[in-house]
C-alpha positions as CSV (number, residue, x, y, z in Angstrom):
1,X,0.0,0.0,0.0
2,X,0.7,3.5,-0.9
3,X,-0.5,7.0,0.4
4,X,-1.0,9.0,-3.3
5,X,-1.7,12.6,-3.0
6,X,-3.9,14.3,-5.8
7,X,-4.2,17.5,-7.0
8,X,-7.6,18.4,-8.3
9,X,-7.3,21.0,-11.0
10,X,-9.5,21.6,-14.3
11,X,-7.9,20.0,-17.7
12,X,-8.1,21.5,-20.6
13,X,-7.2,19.9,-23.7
14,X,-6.5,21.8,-27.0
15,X,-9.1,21.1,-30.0
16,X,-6.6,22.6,-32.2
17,X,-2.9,20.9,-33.1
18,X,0.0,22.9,-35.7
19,X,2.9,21.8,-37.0
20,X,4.9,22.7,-39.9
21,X,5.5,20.0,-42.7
22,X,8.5,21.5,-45.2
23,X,7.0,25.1,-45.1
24,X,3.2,24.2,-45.5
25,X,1.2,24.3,-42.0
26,X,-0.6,21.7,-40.6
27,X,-3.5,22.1,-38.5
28,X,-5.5,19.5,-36.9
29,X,-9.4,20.3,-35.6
30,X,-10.2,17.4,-33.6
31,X,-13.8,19.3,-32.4
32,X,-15.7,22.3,-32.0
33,X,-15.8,23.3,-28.4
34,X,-16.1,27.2,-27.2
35,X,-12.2,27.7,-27.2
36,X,-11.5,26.4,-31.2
37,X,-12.1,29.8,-32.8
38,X,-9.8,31.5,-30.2
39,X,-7.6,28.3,-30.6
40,X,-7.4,28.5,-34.9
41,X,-7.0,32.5,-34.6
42,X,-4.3,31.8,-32.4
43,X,-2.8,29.3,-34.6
44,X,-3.1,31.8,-37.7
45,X,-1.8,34.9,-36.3
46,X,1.3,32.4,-35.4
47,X,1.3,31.4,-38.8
48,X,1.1,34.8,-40.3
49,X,4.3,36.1,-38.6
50,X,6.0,33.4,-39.4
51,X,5.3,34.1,-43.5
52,X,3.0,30.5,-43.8
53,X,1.0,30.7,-47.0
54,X,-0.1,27.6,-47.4
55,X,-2.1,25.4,-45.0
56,X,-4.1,21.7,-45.1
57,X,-7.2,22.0,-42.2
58,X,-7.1,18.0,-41.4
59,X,-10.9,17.4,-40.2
60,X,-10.8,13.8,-39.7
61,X,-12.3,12.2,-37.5
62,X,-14.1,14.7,-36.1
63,X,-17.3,13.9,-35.1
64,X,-18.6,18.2,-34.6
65,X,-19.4,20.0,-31.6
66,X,-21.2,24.0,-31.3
67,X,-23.0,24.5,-34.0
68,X,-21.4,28.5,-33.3
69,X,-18.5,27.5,-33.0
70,X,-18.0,26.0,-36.5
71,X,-19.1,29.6,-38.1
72,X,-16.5,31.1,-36.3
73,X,-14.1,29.3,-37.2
74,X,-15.3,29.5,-41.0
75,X,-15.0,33.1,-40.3
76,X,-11.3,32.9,-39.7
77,X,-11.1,32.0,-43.7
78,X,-13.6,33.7,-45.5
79,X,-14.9,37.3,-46.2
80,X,-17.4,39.2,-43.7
81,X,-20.8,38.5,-44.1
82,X,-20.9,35.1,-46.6
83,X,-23.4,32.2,-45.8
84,X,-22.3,29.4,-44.0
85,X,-24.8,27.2,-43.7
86,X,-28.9,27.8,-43.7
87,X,-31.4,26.1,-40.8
88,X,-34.6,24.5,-42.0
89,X,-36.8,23.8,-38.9
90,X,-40.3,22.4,-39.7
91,X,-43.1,25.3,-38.8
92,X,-39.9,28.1,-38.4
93,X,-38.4,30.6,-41.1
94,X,-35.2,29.3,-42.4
95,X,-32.0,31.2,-40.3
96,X,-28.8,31.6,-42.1
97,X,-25.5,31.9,-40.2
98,X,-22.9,34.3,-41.9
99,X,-19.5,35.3,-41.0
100,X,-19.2,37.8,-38.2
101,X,-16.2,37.8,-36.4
102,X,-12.6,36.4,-37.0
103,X,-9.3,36.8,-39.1
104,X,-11.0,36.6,-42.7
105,X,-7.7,35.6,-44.1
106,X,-8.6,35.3,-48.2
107,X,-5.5,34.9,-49.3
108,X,-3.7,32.2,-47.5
109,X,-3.9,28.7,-50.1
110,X,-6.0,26.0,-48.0
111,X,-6.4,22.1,-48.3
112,X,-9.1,20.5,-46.4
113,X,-9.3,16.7,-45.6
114,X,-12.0,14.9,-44.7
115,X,-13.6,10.8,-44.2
116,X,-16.4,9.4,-43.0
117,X,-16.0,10.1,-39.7
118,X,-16.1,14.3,-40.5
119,X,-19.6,15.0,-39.2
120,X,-21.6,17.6,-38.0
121,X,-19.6,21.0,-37.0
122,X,-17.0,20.0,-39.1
123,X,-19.3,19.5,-42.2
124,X,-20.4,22.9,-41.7
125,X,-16.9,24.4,-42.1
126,X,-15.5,22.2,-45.2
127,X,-19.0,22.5,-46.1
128,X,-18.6,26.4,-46.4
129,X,-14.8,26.5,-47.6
130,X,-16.2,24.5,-50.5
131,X,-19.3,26.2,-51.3
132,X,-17.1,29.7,-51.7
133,X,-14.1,28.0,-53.4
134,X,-12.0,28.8,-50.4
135,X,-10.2,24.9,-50.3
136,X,-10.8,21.3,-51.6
137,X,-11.8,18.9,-49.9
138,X,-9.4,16.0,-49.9
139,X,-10.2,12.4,-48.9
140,X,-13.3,10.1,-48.6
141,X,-16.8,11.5,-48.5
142,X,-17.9,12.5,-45.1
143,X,-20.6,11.4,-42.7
144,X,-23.5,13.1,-43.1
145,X,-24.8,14.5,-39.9
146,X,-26.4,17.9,-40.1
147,X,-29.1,18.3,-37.9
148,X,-30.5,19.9,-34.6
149,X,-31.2,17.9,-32.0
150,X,-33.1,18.1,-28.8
151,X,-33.5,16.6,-25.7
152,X,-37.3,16.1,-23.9
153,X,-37.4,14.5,-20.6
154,X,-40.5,12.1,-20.3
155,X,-42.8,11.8,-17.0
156,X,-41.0,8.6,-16.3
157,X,-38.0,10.5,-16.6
158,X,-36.7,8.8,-20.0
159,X,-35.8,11.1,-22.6
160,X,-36.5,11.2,-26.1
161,X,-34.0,12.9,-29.0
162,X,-36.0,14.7,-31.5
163,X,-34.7,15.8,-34.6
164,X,-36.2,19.8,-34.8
165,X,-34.2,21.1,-37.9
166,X,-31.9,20.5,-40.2
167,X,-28.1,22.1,-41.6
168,X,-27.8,23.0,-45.4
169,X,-24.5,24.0,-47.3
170,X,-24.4,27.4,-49.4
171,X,-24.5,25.0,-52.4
172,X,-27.8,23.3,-51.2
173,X,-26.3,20.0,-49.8
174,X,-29.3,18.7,-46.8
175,X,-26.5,17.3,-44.7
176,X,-28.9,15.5,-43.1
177,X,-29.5,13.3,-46.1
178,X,-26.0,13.2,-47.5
179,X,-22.3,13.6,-46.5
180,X,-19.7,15.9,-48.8
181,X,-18.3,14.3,-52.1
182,X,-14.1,15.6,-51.7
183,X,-13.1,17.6,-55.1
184,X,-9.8,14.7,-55.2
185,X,-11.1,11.2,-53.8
186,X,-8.2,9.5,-51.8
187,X,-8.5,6.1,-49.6
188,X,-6.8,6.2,-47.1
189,X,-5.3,2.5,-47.2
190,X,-3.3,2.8,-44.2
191,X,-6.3,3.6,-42.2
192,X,-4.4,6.0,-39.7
193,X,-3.6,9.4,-39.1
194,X,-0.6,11.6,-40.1
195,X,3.0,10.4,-41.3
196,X,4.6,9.4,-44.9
197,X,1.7,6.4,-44.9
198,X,-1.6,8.6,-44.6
199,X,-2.2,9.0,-48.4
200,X,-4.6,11.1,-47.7
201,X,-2.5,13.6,-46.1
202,X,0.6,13.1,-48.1
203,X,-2.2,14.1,-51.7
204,X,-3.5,17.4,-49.3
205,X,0.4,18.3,-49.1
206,X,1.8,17.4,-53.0
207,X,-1.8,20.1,-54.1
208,X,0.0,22.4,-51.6
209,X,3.2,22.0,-53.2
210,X,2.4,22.2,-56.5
211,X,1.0,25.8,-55.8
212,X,4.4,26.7,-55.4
């Protein structure tokens, strides 16, 4: 037996991960959770002062998270004020979400990979990037899950998920019904993530390099 002593403490784990593969920037979005805008803008003003202009967004993987949180972080790469995504709610007007705040970098050359496990939030932003020619999407064709979702607690205190809306792309895509097609289709035969065997990654990085 041993006497441990524990320090309780809040843990915080980063949504966002950079790293820089000969000159092009990598960024990994593992979710959408309140701190990934701050998190990318951080990552880009980094990336600006050290003279990146290229970058591949890796959305793999990543199952979503806030619904506002994925418009802000499509507002760190496209213009003020462009559609992101419209709601459709059965009985309710249709809501569009447009870019507010953010970096609104134009100019910076992106790559965006995706699979079948990009759902949700991160539909929304390769979604958008595509729909305004901002990046391609690289990889397999993604999940499919754009919808609002809420919770009703029962009188035997069950709970019921009922679908109340649905997510569309500026093109029109019901991402409720389908997932995104990728402008270059690429298996990824390896069937993990990063290094010299993720073809996927290694076809995001050679369109990257030959825009230089």
């Amino acid at each position: 037996l041993r006497d441990v002593t524990i320090l309780r403490a809040r843990v915080v784990v980063a949504s966002v991960a950079i790293e820089i593969l000969d000159d092009i920037a990598y960024m990994r979005i593992n979710r959408f959770s309140s701190r990934t805008p701050q998190e990318v803008g951080r990552a880009m003003t980094k990336l600006r002062r050290q003279g990146i202009s290229q970058l591949v967004i890796d959305l793999r993987n990543n199952s979503g998270g806030l619904l506002n949180a994925s418009v802000d972080v499509a507002s760190h790469f496209l213009p003020r004020g462009v559609l992101v995504l419209r709601q459709e709610a059965r009985g309710e007007p249709s809501r569009e979400f447009r870019t507010t705040s953010g970096a609104h970098d134009t100019e910076m050359f992106i790559v965006v990979l995706i699979n079948d496990g990009t759902a949700s939030a991160a539909e929304i932003v390769a979604g958008a990037l595509q729909a305004h020619g901002r990046a391609p999407l690289v990889g397999e064709e993604t999940f499919g899950k754009g919808s609002m979702q809420e919770l009703h607690r029962l009188s035997d205190d069950s709970t019921i998920r009922v679908t109340s809306g649905i997510w569309i792309t500026p093109t029109g895509i019901n991402l409720g019904d389908s997932g995104l097609i990728p402008d270059l289709e690429v298996k990824n035969v390896a069937g993990h993530i990063g290094g010299s065997n993720d073809s996927i990654l290694q076809a995001g990085l050679g369109l990257q390099q030959n825009q230089s």
